[in-house]
C-alpha positions as CSV (number, residue, x, y, z in Angstrom):
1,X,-4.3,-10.1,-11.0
2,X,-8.2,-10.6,-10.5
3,X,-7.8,-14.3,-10.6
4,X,-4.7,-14.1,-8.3
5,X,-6.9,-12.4,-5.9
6,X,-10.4,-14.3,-5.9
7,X,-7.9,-17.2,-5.3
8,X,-6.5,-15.9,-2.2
9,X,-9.9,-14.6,-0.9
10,X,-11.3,-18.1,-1.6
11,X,-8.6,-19.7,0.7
12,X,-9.0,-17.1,3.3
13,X,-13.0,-17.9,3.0
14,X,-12.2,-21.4,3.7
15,X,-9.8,-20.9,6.8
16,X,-12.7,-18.9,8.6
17,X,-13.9,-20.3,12.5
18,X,-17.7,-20.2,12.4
19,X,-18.6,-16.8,13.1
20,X,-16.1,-14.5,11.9
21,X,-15.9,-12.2,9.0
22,X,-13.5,-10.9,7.2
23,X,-12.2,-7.6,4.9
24,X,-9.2,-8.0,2.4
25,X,-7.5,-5.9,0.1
26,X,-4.8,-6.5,-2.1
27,X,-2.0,-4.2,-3.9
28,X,0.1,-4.8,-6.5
29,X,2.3,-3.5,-8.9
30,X,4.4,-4.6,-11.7
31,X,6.7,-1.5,-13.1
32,X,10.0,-2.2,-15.8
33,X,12.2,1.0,-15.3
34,X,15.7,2.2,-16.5
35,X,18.4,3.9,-14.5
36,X,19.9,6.4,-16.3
37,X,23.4,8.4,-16.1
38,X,25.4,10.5,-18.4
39,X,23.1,9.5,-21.3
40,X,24.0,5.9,-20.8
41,X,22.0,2.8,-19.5
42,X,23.0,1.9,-16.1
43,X,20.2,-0.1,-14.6
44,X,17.1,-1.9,-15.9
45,X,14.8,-3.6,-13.8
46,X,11.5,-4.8,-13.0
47,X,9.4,-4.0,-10.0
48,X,7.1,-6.7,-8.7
49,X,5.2,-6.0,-5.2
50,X,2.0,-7.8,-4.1
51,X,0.3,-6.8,-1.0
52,X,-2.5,-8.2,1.4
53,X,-4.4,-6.5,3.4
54,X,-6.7,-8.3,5.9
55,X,-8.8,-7.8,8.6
56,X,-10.6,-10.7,10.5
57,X,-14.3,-9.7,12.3
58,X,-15.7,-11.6,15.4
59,X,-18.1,-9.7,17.0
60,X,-16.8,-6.6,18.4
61,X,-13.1,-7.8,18.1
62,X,-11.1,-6.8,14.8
63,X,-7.7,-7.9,13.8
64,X,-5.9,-6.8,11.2
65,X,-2.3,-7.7,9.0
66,X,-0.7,-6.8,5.8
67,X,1.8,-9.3,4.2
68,X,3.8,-9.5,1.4
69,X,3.6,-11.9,-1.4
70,X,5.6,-13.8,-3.6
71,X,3.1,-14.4,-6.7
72,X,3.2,-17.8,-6.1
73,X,0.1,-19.2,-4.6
74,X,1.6,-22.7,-3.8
């Protein structure tokens, strides 16, 4: 996930206008859980969330936006 991340931080680097800064931080999880009833097995899964965090700086104006992500950079 470190790599994922430096990656995204890298393109967000690159889409900068001169003079603005920016803050990101990122969220993810990746959770395999079973649904039991009665003793029995009724639903395995696997949870996988990735989350972005940014906040662009210019001057005195900040904006900010969380998106989700797919796990695939392309």
């Amino acid at each position: 996930m470190e790599a994922y991340f430096e990656t995204l931080t890298a393109v967000l680097q690159a889409a900068l206008a001169p003079g603005e800064r920016y803050t990101a931080s990122f969220d993810a999880e990746k959770t395999d859980f079973v649904r039991m009833n009665q003793g029995k097995v009724r639903q395995p899964g696997t949870v996988d969330q990735r989350y972005l965090h940014v906040r662009l700086i210019k001057g005195t104006r900040h904006a900010s936006h969380v998106t989700t992500l797919t796990g695939d950079l392309a």
